[in-house]
N, C-alpha and C positions, 0 to 999 in steps of 0.2 A: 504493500500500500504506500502511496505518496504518502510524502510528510508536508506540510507546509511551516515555512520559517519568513523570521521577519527580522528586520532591523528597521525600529523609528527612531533612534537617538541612543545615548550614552544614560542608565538608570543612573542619580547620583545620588545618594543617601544625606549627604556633608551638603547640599545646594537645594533648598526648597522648590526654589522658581523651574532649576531644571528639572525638577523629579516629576513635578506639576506640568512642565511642558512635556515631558517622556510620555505622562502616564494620559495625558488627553490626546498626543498623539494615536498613542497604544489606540485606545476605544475609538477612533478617527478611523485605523484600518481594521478596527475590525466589524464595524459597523459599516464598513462600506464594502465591504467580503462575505458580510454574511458567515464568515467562519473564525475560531479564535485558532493562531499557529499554536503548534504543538514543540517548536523550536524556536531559538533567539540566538542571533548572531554579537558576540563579544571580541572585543580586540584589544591585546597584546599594543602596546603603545613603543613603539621601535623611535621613540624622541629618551624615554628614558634607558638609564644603565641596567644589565642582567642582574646586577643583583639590587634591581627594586620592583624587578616584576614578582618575586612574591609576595613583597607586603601589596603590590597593584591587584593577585589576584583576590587576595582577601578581603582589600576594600572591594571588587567587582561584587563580591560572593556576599558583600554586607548590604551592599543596592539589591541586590535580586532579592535578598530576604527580604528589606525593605517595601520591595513592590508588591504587592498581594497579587497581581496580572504577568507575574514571572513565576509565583506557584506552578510548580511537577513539570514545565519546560526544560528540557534537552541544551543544555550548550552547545553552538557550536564556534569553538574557542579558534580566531584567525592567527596565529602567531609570526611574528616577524623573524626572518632570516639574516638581518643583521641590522646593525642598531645606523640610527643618521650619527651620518660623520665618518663612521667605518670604512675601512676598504671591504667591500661585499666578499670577492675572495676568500681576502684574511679567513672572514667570519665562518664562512659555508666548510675552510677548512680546520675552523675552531669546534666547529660542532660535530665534525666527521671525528674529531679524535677526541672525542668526549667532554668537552669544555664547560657546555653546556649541558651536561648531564643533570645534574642535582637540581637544577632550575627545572628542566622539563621535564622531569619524573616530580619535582616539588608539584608545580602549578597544575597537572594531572591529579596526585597525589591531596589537594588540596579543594580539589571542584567534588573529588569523590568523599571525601571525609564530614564533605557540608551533606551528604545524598543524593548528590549527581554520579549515578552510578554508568550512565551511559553519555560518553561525550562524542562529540565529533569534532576534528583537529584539522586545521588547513593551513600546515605550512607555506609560508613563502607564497600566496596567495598573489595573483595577478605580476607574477615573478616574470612575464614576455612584455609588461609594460616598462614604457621608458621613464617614468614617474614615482618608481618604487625604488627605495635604496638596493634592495638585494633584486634588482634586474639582472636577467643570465644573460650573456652575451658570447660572442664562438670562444672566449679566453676564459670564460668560468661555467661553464653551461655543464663542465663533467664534476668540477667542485661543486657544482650548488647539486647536481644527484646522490652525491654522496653525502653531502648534510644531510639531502631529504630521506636518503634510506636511513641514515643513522635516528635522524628522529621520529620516522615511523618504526623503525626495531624497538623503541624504546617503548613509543606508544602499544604496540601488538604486546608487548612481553608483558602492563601493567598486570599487575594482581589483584587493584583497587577498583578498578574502573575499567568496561567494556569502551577502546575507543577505534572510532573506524575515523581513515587517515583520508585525507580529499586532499586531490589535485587540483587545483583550480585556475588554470590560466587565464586572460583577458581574451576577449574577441578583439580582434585585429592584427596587424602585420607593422608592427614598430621596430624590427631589425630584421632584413631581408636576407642579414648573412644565418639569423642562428633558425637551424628546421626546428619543429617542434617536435620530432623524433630526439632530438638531443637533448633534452632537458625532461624528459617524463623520466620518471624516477624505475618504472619496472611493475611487473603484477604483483609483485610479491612485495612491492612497497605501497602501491595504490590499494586503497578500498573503493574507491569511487570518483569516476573520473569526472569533474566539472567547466563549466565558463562563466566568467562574468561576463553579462552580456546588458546592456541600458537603450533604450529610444533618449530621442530629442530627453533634455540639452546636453547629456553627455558622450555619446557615442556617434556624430551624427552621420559617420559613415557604419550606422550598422544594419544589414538587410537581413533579418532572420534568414532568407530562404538563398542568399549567398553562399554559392559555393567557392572553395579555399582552391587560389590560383596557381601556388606555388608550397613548396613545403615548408616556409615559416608563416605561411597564414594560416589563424586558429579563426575559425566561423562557429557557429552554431552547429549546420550538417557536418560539418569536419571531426566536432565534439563528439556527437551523436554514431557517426559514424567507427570514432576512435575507440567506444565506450563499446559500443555493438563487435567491434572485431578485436578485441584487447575480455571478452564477457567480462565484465563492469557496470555497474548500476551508473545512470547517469543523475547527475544534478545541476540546476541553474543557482550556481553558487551567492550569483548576484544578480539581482534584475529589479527593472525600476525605468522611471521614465515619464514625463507629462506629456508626451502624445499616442493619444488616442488610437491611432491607427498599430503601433507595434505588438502590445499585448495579443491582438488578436493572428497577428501574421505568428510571433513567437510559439504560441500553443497550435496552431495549425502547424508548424515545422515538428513541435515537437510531440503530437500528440499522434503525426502521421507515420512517423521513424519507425513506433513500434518497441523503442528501446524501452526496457525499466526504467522509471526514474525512481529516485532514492528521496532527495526530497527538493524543492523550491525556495527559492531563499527569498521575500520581498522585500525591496530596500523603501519607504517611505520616509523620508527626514533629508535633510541638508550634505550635502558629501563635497568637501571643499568651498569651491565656487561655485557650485551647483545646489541648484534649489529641486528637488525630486521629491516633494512632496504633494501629492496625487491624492490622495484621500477623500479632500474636502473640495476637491474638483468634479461635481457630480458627473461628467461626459467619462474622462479619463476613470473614474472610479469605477464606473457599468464593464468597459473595459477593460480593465485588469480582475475584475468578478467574474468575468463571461472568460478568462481567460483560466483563473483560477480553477473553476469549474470544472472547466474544459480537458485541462491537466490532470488536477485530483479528482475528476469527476464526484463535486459536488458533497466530496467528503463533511461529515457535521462532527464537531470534536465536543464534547460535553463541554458546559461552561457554565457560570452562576451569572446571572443577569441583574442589573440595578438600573431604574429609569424611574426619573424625575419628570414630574410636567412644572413649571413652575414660570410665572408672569411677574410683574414689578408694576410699582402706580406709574412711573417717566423713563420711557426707556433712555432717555438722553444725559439720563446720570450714569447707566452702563454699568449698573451694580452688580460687584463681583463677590462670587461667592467658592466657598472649598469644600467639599463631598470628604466624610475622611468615614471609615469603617475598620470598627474595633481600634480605632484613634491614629489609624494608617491614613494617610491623605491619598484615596484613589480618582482626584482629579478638580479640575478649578475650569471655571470659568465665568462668562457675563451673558444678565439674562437680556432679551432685547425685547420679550413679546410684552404688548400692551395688556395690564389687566385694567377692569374683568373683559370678557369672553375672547380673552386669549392664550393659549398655552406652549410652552417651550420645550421640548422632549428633551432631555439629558440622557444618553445611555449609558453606562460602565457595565463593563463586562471581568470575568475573573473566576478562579479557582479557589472559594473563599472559605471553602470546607463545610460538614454540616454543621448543624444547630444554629443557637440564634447569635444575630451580630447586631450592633450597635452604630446604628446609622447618624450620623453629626452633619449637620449642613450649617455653616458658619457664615455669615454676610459679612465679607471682612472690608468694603470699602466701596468706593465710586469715586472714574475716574470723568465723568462728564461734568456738564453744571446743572445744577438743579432750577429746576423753577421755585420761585418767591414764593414760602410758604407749602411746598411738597414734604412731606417724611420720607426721605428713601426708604422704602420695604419692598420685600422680595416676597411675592404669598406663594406657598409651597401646595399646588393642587393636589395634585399625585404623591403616591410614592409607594412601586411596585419592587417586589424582589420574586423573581422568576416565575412570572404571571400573576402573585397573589399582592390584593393592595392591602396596605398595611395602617393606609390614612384616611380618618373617615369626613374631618369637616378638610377645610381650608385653614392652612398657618400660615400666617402674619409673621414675617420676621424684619427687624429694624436694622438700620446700620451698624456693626457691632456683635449686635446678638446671632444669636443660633438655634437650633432647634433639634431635638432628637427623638428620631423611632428608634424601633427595636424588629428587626426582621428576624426571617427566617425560624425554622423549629425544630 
């Protein structure tokens, strides 16, 4: 069975504002998919030194706890091949002679100890691009296989944790000297062969149904085709994109292959200089659903549901408000519908286990101007947890104040 994964932003435990922007993305894609992923893509920060990636992984592991909408999801942890500033070489052959050992069995070693008993590792991830420190080129292209075997030996040997190792090249042709035959690492290092692949605005030479010209072009059918004659499960390691038209050509290439996929990775959030968030783009959203679908056929993954109806006396004060359950903040924003006879749907979605929880909606400010003589209040209509409403008149809540149910049973 497909997997679906996602990437909307960086969880940060230590940062309210971003945890709050994480976790309204979060419900942003999943409300526009109709499905919640069963995996979340993490990254290895190759700006710091190896020996601070493990205190990096345990702050990571202390955000996921953090998030209630990263409950029972799958890591899949991207790790860097050598750090900025390195000679990439050096590096790939610091890792072939074990240099790197204690770090990569640690940050393994420590995803598992939290209860992430199953991860997935992708080395040296987008390693044919020219924008990654540890780029293979025809002078390191046999160095950087043999880092990646060394650190998948490491990973297949763990005792703590089931991890399967992904290849994952970029789509495209950025060094016409190095084939992509020279830098796959081997079956016996690979678990599953991937591509990062994006629509408009960052790939904008990318045609899902392009086929590869020469042997250092890595396409989608080239993936697919590598994955099918190497038997490998395939994956879209990376995908994303605000135009409308690729989703649907993407899942028509790959849905027609015939090959397994392993799982889907959706990127919705900011990547550099690029803005790739699609979510809240109702056109681009139908289509990457319709694509979603298409691929995982329509797979549904159990989930806990939260939906607020909720209106304001002006909406021109813009009053904002925080959702936290069990005293977790699972999301913020500002309500805009006119009361009375109008209402604001809020959804949060999440894994929030049984019994009952304790629901807080908090009116913490307004950033508009008020009319002479208005009380900013947010009246709280609704308030559903997985079909059953929990509210029976209408709450009034002031600037300041809060209000709280009690769901679930």
């Amino acid at each position: 069975m497909t997997a679906l994964a996602a990437f909307v932003g960086v969880p940060n435990d230590d940062n309210a504002t971003e945890q709050t922007q994480t976790t309204a993305e979060w419900n942003s894609l999943v409300g526009a998919i109709g499905q919640t992923p069963t995996m979340y893509q993490t990254y290895l920060d190759d700006t710091h030194p190896i020996s601070e990636w493990l205190s990096d992984t345990a702050w990571d592991i202390a955000s996921w706890r953090a998030s209630p909408w990263l409950a029972g999801l799958i890591p899949i942890i991207s790790m860097p091949m050598t750090i900025s500033g390195d000679n990439a070489d050096a590096d790939f052959k610091a890792i072939a002679s074990g240099a790197w050992d204690s770090t990569i069995t640690g940050i393994i070693n420590a995803w598992a100890a939290a209860g992430y008993k199953t991860l997935y590792l992708r080395p040296g991830w987008e390693m044919n691009g020219n924008w990654m420190p540890w780029s293979v080129t025809s002078a390191n292209a046999a160095d950087f296989v043999a880092a990646f075997q060394h650190i998948a030996a490491l990973a297949h040997s763990s005792t703590t944790a089931s991890v399967q190792v992904v290849w994952s090249p970029n789509e495209g042709n950025y060094d016409p000297g190095v084939p992509v035959s020279s830098y796959y690492p081997g079956n016996n290092s690979v678990d599953i062969i991937a591509i990062d692949t994006y629509g408009l605005p960052v790939d904008s030479d990318s045609t899902p149904s392009a086929v590869a010209t020469s042997s250092s072009v890595y396409t989608l059918k080239s993936a697919l085709s590598m994955a099918q004659s190497n038997d490998k499960p395939f994956a879209l390691g990376e995908i994303g994109g605000t135009d409308g038209t690729f989703p649907a050509n993407l899942a028509s290439v790959v849905a027609n292959s015939g090959v397994p996929v392993a799982y889907m990775a959706l990127w919705d959030a900011y990547a550099g200089n690029h803005d790739l968030e699609w979510s809240q783009n109702p056109p681009v959203a139908a289509a990457w659903k319709q694509a979603v679908n298409q691929i995982i056929g329509g797979a549904t993954v159990t989930s806990d549901t939260i939906s607020l109806v909720l209106a304001t006396n002006d909406a021109a004060q813009q009053p904002t408000f925080i959702v936290k359950l069990d005293g977790q903040q699972i999301g913020t924003s500002t309500v805009t519908a006119r009361y009375p006879g109008n209402g604001q749907t809020f959804t949060y979605t999440g894994d929030f286990a049984a019994g009952q929880h304790t629901l807080k909606i908090d009116f913490t400010n307004v950033t508009g101007h008020a009319h002479k003589g208005v009380t900013p209040t947010i009246y709280v209509d609704n308030v559903t947890y997985n079909g059953t409403s929990y509210l029976n008149n209408v709450v009034s809540i002031h600037i300041g104040g809060n209000t709280t149910v009690i769901v679930g049973n």
